[in-house]
C-alpha positions in Angstrom: 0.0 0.0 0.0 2.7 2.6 0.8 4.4 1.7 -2.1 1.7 2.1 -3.9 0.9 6.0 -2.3 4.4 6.9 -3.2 4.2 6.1 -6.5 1.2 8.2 -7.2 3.2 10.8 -4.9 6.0 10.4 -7.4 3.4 11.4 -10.3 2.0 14.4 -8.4 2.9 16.9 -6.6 6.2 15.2 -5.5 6.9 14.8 -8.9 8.9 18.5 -9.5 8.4 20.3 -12.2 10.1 18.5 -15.3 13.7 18.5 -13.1 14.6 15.3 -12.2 16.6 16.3 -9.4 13.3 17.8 -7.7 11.3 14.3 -8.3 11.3 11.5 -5.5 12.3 8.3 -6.8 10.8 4.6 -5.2 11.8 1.7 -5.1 9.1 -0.5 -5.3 8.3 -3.3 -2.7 10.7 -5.9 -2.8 9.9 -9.1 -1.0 12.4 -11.9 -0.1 11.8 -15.3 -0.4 14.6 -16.9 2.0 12.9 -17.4 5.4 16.2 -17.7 6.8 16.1 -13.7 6.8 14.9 -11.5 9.5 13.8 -8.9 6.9 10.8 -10.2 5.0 10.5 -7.3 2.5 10.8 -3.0 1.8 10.2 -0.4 0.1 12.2 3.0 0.0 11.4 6.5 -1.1 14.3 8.2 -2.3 14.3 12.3 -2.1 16.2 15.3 -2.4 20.2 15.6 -3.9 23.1 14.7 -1.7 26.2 14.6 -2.7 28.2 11.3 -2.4 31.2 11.0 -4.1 32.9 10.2 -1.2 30.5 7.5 0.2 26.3 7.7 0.9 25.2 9.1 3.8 24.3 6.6 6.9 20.9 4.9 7.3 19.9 5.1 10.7 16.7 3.6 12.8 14.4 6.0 13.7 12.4 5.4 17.6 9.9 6.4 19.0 9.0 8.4 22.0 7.5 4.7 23.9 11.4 3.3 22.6 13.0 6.3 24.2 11.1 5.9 27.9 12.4 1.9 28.0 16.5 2.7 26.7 15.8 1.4 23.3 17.5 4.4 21.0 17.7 2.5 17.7 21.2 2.1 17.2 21.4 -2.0 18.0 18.6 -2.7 16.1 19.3 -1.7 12.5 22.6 -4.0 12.0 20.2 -7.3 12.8 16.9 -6.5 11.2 17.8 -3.6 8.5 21.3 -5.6 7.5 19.5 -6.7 4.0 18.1 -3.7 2.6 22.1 -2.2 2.5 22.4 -3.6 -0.8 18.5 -2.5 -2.0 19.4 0.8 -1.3 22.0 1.3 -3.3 20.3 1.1 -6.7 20.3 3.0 -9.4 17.6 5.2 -8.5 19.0 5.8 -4.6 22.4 7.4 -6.3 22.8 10.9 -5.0 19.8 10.9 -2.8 18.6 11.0 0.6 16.8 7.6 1.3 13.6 6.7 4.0 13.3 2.6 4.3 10.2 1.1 5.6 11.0 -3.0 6.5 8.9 -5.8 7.4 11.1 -7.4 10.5 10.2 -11.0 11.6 9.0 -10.7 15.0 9.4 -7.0 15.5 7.0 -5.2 12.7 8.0 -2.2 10.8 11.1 -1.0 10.7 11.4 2.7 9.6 15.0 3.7 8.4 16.3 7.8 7.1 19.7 8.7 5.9 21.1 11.1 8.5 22.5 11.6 11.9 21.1 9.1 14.8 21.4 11.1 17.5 18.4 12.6 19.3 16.9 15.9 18.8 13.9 16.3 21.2 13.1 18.9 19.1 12.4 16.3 16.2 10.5 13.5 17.6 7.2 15.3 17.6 7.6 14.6 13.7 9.6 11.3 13.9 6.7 10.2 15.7 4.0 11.2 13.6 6.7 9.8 10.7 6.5 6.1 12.5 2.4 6.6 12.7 2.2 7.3 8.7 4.0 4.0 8.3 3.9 1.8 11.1 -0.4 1.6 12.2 -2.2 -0.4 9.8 -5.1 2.0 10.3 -3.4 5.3 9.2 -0.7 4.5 6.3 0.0 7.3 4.3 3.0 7.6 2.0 2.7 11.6 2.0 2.3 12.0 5.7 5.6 10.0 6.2 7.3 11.8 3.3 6.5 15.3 4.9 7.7 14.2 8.5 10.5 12.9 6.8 11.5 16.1 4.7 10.2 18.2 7.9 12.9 16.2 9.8 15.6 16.6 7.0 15.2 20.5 6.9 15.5 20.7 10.4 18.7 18.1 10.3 20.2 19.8 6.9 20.3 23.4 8.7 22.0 22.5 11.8 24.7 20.7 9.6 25.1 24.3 7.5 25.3 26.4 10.2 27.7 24.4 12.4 29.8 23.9 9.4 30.5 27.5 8.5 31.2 28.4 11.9 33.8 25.7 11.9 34.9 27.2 9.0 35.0 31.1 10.0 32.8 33.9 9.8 33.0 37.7 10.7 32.8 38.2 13.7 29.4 40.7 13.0 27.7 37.9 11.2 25.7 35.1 13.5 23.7 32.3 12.1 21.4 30.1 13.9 19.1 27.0 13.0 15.2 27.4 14.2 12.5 25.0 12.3 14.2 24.3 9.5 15.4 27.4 8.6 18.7 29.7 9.3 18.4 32.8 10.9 20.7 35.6 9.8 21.4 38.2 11.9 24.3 40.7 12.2 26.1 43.4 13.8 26.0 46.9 12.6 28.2 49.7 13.1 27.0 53.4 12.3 30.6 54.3 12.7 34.0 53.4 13.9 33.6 54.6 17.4 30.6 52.9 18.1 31.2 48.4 18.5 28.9 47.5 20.9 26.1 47.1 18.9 23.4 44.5 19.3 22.9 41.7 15.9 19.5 42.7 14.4 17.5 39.9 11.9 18.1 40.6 8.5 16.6 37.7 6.6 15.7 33.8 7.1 17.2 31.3 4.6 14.1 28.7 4.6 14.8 25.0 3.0 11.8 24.1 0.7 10.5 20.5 1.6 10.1 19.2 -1.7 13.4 20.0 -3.3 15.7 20.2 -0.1 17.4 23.8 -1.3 17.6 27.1 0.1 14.8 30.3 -0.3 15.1 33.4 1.5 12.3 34.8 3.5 12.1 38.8 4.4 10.2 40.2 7.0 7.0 42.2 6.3 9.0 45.0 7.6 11.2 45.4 4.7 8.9 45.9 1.4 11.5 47.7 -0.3 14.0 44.8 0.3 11.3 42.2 -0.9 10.5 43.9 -4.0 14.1 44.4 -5.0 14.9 40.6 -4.5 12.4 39.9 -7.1 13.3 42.2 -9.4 9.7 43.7 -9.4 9.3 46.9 -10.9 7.1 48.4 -8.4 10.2 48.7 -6.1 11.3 51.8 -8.5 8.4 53.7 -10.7 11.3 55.4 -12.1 13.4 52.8 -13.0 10.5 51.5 -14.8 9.5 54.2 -16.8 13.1 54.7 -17.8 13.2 50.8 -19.1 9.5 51.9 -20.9 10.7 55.0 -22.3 14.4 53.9 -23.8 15.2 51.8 -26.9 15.9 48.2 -26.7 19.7 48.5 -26.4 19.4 51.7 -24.0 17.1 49.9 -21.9 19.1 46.6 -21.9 22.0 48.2 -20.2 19.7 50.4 -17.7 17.8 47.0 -16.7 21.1 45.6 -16.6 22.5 47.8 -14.0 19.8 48.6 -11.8 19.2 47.9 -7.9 17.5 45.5 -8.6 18.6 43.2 -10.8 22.2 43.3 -8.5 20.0 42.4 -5.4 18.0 39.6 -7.0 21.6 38.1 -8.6 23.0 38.4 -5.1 20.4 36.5 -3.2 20.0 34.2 -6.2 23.7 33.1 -6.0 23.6 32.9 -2.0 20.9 30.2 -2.6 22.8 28.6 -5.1 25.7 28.7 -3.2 23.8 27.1 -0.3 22.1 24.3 -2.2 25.8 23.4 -3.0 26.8 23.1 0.2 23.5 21.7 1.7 24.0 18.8 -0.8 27.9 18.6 0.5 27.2 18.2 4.6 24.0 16.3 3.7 21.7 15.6 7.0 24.8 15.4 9.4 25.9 12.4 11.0 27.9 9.5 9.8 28.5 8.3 6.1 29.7 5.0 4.7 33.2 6.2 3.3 34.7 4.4 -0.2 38.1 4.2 1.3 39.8 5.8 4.3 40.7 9.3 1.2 37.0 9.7 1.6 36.7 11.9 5.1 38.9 14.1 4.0 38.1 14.9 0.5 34.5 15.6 1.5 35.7 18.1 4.5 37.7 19.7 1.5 34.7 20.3 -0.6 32.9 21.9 2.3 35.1 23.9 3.2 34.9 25.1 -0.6 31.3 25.5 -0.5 31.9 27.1 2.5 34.0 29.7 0.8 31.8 30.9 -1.2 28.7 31.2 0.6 30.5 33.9 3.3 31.8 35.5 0.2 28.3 35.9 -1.0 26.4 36.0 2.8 28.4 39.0 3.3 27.3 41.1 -0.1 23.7 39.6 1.3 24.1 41.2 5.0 25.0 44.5 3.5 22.3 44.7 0.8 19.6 43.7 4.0 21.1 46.1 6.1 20.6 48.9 3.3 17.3 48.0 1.8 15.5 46.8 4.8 17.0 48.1 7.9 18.1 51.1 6.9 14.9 52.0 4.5 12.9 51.2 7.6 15.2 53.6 10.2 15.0 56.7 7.8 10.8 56.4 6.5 10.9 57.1 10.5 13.5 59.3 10.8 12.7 61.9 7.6 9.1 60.8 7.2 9.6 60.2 3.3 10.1 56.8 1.4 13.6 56.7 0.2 13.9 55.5 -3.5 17.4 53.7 -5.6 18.8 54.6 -8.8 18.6 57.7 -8.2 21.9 58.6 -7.1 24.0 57.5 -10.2 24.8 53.9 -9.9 27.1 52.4 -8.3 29.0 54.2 -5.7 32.9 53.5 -5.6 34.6 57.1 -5.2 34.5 59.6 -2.4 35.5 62.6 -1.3 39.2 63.9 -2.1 39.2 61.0 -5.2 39.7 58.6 -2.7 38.3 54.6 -3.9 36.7 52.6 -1.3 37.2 48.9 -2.7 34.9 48.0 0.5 32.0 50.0 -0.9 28.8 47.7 -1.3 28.3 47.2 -4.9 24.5 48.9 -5.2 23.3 52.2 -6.0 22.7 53.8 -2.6 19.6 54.5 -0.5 18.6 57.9 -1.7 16.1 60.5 0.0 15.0 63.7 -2.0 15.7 67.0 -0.1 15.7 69.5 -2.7 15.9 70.2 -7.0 16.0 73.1 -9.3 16.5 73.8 -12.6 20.5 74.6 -13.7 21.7 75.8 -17.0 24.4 74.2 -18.5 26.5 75.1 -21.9 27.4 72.5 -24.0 29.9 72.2 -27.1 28.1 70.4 -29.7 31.0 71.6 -32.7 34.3 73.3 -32.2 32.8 76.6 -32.8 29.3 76.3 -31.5 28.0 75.9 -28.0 24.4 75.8 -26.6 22.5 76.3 -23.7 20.8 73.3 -21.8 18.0 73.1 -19.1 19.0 70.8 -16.4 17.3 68.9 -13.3 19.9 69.2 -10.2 19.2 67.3 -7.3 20.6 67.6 -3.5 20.1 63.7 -2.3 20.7 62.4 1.3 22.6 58.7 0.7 22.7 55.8 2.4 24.8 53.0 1.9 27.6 50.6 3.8 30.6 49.3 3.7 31.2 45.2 3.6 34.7 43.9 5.2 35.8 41.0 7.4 35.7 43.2 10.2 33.1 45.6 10.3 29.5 46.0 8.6 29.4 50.4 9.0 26.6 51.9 7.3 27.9 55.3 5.7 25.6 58.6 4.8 26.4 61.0 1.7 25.6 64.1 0.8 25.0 63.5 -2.9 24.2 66.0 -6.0 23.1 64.8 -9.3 22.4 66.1 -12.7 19.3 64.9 -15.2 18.4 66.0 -18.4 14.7 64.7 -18.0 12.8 63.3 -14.8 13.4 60.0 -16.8 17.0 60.1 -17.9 19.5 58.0 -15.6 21.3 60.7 -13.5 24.9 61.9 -13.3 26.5 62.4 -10.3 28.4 65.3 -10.0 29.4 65.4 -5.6 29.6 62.6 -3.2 30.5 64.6 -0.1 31.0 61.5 3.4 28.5 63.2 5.9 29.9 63.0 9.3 27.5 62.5 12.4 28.3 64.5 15.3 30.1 63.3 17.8 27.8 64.8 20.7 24.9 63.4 18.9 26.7 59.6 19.4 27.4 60.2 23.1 23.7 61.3 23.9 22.5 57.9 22.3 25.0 56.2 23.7 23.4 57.5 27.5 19.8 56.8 25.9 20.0 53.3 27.5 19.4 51.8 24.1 23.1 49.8 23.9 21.8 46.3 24.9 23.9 43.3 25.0 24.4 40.9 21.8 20.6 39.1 22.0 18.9 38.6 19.1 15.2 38.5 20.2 12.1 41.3 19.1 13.0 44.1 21.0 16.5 44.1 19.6 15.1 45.3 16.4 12.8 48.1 18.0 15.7 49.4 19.6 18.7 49.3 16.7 15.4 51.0 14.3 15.0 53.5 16.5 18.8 54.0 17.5 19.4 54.3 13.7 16.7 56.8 13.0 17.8 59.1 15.3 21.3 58.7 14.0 19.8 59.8 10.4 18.0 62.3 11.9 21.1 64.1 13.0 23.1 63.1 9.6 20.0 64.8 8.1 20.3 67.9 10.2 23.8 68.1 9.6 24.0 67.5 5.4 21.1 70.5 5.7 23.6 72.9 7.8 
């Protein structure tokens, strides 16, 4: 019967959407005729990519809460009554995947069997139970229940296993990751200058792994609309930016689509994910796997520490671009009472003051806030020997954007001026002038009583947006003085 169920699961909604590597696979029922066997027959439902070069990953008994109470945790049993199904499992079809075995055990019933760590997350047996109802009582079998317990328990499995591998690895020290329900928590430290360090970690996104396929999707808070619409490229998140992409030709329009806010965002995010499902496929579920040869350890902790690499290469681009777009959108709609807008500050914003280049400089247009435009008149030479007058639109903007290193995520304000030739031509930046907050204006927040110590919990966020709008506030004050 359950082999049955998963079959029609593997033609439905399990069945992805024309990528293989996003179908379940099953093995149908398999029965053996030598009685001299403990295990009379099985069926297995193979999900989700893995990656194993180097040697499967381990299947290990699962037990339930009753097992737990009397000592039994599963670990004695699978090498009598699961030793068969080894060999079954290693078909064709179970290459590169996760695996969850269901046995018929003389004398002991069904045995239930996932590819992953075996030690005991109290956290998890909630769903490992309700996984050994789905396939153990005769009165409630259901291939899809025990398929979503089983994915539910993966996730869960599959982000601890992340998260405790890149911080074996290394990350900055203003970048903490966490594991909650089968999702990673990102949170991080930021600086509004390089006097101020004790600063709590605020929540800047939630990298969520989809049952079905086992990879990564990140999840924004209804807090950040600006940030959500720029992941998706949508082109609500700039009316501007959209009317310029109407209004040009098809090679004008190319490069300005090209080069917008967000199209950068939705590439960044896009290649954290990708970078994620890479690794998430590398560590697996945790826990122990059946090594080729004794090379095998060692090769796979070499290709995760690769993957590694380059998700904090790409996490940190990430952090900054959620620090700008939602944090910092957030702090200054409170502190100037106006929505800021991007792409309006002349693209990408590498030089400073005094010619100086800041290589650190996050690689998006900045947060920009309107405070004031006129009309200019400019002379142009269009010959050698004849110049002509041109209206201009000159615009005073109030910036907002951060720098990205090892060390230090600092968000950084500008005072910048820009030059149009029509309300939808892409702007010219003529100043980008660093605007300093005073250093009074630190010192009273810092005796506000809003420094709190490093916990990342609700009222952390209340506080660091209200510490920063006060902070723009001041920067506003100042770039109007």
């Amino acid at each position: 019967m359950l082999s049955a169920q998963a079959e029609a699961l593997r033609k439905g909604s399990w069945g992805g959407s024309g990528e293989l590597q996003n179908c379940i696979s099953v093995s149908p029922a398999r029965f053996d005729e030598q009685t001299d066997r403990q295990a009379l027959g099985a069926v297995s439902i193979h999900f989700w990519s893995v990656d194993d070069r180097y040697g499967p990953p381990q299947l290990t008994e699962l037990s339930g809460r009753d097992d737990l109470v009397n000592g039994d945790d599963g670990a004695s049993v699978g090498s009598s009554s699961v030793g068969g199904l080894t060999a079954a499992n290693k078909q064709e079809q179970a290459k590169n995947r996760l695996t969850l075995c269901i046995t018929a055990v003389t004398r002991v019933g069904m045995v239930v069997s996932l590819s992953g760590s075996n030690r005991h997350d109290p956290e998890l047996q909630q769903h490992v139970d309700n996984l050994l109802m789905a396939t153990c009582n005769p009165f409630a079998l259901s291939a899809s229940d025990a398929l979503l317990a089983a994915a539910i328990i993966c996730a869960e499995r599959r982000c601890i296993a992340v998260v405790e591998s890149l911080q074996e690895f290394g990350l900055p020290d203003w970048i903490h990751l966490s594991s909650f329900r089968g999702s990673i928590i990102v949170a991080a430290k930021i600086n509004f200058s390089a006097s101020l360090s004790d600063t709590p970690f605020v929540e800047l996104f939630h990298l969520s792994c989809d049952s079905r396929t086992g990879g990564f999707v990140a999840i924004f808070p209804r807090s950040a609309p600006l940030l959500q619409l720029l992941a998706c490229n949508s082109t609500q998140a700039s009316e501007r930016q959209a009317l310029r992409a109407a209004t040009f030709a098809n090679s004008v329009r190319r490069k300005t689509v090209r080069d917008s806010t967000g199209r950068l965002v939705r590439d960044a995010f896009d290649s954290l994910t990708r970078s994620l499902d890479v690794l998430g496929r590398r560590v697996g579920v945790g826990g122990s796997w059946d090594n080729k040869d004794a090379m095998s350890p060692s090769l796979r902790q070499r290709a995760v520490q690769t993957g590694c690499r380059d998700v904090r290469k790409t996490l940190m681009s990430c952090c900054g671009m959620g620090c700008v777009f939602g944090y910092a959108a957030l702090a200054c709609t409170i502190a100037t009472g106006m929505d800021p807008d991007v792409d309006m500050a002349g693209g990408v914003l590498h030089e400073v003051s005094n010619n100086n280049t800041d290589t650190d400089m996050l690689n998006v247009c900045p947060l920009s806030v309107l405070m004031d435009q006129h009309m200019v008149e400019e002379i142009k030479v269009i010959h050698s020997d004849e110049q002509k007058k041109i209206s201009l639109i000159q615009q005073e903007l109030f910036g907002i954007t951060c720098s990205v290193t090892s060390d230090v995520l600092e968000l950084r304000f500008f005072d910048i001026t820009t030059r149009l030739s029509s309300p939808v031509s892409v702007p010219e930046r003529k100043t980008c002038i660093p605007v300093v907050v005073p250093q009074q204006q630190q010192q009273q927040q810092d005796h506000n009583g809003l420094d709190e110590p490093p916990v990342i919990e609700t009222q952390t966020l209340v506080q660091a947006v209200n510490r920063l709008a006060t902070l723009i506030s001041a920067a506003f004050q100042q770039q109007q003085r």
